[in-house]
Each structure stands twice: as structure tokens, then as C-alpha cells.
C-alpha positions in Angstrom: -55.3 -23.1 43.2 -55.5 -21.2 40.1 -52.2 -23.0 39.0 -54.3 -26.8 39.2 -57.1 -25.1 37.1 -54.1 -23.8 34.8 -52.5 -27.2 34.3 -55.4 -28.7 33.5 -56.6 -26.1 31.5 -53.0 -26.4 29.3 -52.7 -30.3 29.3 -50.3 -30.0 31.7 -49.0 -26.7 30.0 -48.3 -29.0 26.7 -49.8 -25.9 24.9 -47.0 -23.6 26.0 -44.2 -26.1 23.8 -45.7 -24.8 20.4 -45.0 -21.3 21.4 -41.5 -22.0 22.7 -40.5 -24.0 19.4 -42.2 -21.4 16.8 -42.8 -17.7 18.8 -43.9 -15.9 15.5 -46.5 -18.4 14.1 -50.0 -17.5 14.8 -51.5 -21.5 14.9 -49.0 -22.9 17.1 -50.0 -26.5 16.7 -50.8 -26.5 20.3 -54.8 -28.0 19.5 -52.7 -30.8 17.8 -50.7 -31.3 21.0 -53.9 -31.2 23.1 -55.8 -33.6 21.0 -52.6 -35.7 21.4 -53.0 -35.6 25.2 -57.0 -37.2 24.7 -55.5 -40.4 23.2 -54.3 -41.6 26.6 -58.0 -40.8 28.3 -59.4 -42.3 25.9 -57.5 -45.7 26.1 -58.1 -45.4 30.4 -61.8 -45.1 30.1 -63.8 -47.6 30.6 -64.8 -49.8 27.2 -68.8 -50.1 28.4 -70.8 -47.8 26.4 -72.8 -46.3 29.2 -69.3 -45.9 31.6 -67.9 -44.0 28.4 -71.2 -42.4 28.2 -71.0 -41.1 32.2 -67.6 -41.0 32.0 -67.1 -38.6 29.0 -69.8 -36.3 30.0 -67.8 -35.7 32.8 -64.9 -34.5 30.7 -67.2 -32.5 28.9 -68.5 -30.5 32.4 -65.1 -30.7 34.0 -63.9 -28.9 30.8 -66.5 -26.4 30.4 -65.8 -25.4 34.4 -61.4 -25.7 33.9 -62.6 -23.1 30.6 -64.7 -21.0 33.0 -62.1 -20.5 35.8 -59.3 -19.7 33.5 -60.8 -17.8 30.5 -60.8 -14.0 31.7 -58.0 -14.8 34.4 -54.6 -14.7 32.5 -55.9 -16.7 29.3 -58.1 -13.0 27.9 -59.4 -13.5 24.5 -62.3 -16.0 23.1 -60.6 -19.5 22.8 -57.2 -18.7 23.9 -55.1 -21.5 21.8 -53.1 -21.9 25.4 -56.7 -23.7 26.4 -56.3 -27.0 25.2 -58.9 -29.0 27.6 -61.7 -28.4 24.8 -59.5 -30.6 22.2 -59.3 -33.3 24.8 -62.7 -33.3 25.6 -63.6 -33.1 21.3 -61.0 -36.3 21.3 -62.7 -37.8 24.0 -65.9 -37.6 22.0 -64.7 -38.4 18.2 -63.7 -41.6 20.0 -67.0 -42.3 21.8 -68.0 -45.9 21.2 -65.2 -46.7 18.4 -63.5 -49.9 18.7 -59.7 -48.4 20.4 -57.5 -49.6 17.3 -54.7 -47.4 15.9 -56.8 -47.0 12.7 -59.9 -45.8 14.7 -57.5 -43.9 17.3 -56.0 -42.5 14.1 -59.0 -42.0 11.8 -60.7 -40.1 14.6 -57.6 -38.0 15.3 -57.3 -36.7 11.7 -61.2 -35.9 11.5 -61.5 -34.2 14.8 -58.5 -32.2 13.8 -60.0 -31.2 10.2 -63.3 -30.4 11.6 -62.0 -28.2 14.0 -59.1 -26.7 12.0 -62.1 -26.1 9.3 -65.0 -25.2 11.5 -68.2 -26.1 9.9 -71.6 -25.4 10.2 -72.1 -26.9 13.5 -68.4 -26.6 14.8 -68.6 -22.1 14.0 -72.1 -22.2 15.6 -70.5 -23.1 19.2 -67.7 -21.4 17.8 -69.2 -18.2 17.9 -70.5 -18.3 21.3 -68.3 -16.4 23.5 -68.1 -18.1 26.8 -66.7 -21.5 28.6 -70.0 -23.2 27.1 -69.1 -22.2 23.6 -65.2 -23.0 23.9 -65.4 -26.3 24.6 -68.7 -27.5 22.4 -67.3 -26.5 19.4 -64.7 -28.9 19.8 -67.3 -31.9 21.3 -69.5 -30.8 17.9 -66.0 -31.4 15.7 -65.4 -34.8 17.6 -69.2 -35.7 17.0 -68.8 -35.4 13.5 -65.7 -37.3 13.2 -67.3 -40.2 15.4 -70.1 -40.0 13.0 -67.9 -40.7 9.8 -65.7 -43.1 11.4 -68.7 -45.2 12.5 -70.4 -44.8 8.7 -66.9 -46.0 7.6 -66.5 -48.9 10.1 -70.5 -49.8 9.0 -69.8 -49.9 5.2 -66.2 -50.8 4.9 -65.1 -53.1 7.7 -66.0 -56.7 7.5 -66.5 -58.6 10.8 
């Protein structure tokens, strides 16, 4: 069993090609490969707002359990970058309610990834919480602020 909660854990141990690739570099690039793994959820759930709603609180809860089974059991340390779940589930949320374009797909991918590369305010406060909880909201809060800009863009700059 502990393998499933692995797999899922990894994105279907997509984290473990960084490492393979570049052994000696400490950021791997694996986040980048598990926000990569989000686009496809996002373009299977379901377009209604309140489905999305249901459907990505559920990646946010499934996450936060996947983080809890396999934190302290062969993934030690506080966000082990192998643990790539939490960037789905921050992709998964920086594209909550955005039209699914390549430009919002993309818009939201680059945010998501600056704001949790960069780890503001809000992102460090999860950030700095050392368990499952604290893992994977610091990635939903870096997705909720890239959802936020992309929406103030789409307001202000995109004509219907």
C-alpha cells in the first residue's frame, strides 16, 4: 500500500527524473514537473464552478492525507522536494474558475511557480508550518494568489 500513497505522493514518481538528470543540484526542478502534472487535472475537472469547487477541495484533502502518510515514512525532512502532490493541488487551485486557454493555463503556471519559488507573506506562513497541513497550503496559498492576478488581468485587460 505504501507504494500507491508513494506514487501519488510523487506524481507518479515524476519527481524522481529531476534527480536522475542533475544528482548534484539542490532545486531539482521537480515542483516544476509536478505543477506540470496539475495541467491534465485541471483540463478533466469539471467546468461548473461549484463541481470545481467540490472537486478541488477534494484534491486539496486527498493531498494533505497522500502528505500525511508519506512525510515521516521514507520522504524525512519538512517538504521533501520528492512530494510533489502539494504543486498539483497549488495548480489545481491557481486555475480555479479561469477560462482553460493556453494563456490562462500558462499565465497561471508561471505565477504559481513564482509565488512558490518566492514564498511570500502568505505562501512562508504555511510554509513554516511543519506538518502535512502546512506542506500542501503553502502551495494552495501560491495558486490563490496567482488565480487572483490572473482574474484582475482577465477583468482589466481582456475584452469580451
Amino acid at each position: 500500500m505504501q507504494i500507491i500513497w508513494r506514487a501519488f505522493a510523487t506524481g507518479f514518481f515524476i519527481s524522481y527524473l529531476p534527480a536522475l538528470v542533475i544528482p548534484f543540484k539542490k532545486n531539482t526542478g521537480a515542483g516544476f514537473l509536478g505543477t506540470l502534472v496539475g495541467i491534465p487535472l485541471v483540463l478533466i475537472m469539471p467546468e461548473d464552478q461549484i463541481l470545481y469547487s467540490i472537486g478541488m477541495l477534494a484534491v486539496w484533502a486527498f493531498a494533505v492525507v497522500v502528505c500525511k502518510k508519506v512525510q515521516f515514512k521514507g520522504y524525512a525532512g519538512h517538504d521533501n522536494p520528492k512530494i510533489v502532490i502539494d504543486e498539483i493541488a497549488g495548480y489545481v487551485t491557481a486555475m480555479a474558475f479561469l477560462p482553460r486557454t493556453w494563456p490562462c493555463l500558462l499565465a497561471a503556471f508561471v505565477l504559481f511557480r513564482t509565488f512558490d519559488t518566492l514564498k511570500p507573506w502568505l505562501v512562508k506562513t504555511f510554509d513554516r508550518m511543519d506538518n502535512a497541513f502546512g506542506v500542501v497550503f503553502d502551495d494552495v496559498a501560491a495558486g490563490l494568489m496567482a488565480n487572483i492576478l490572473v482574474q484582475i488581468f482577465i477583468l482589466f485587460f481582456v475584452r469580451a
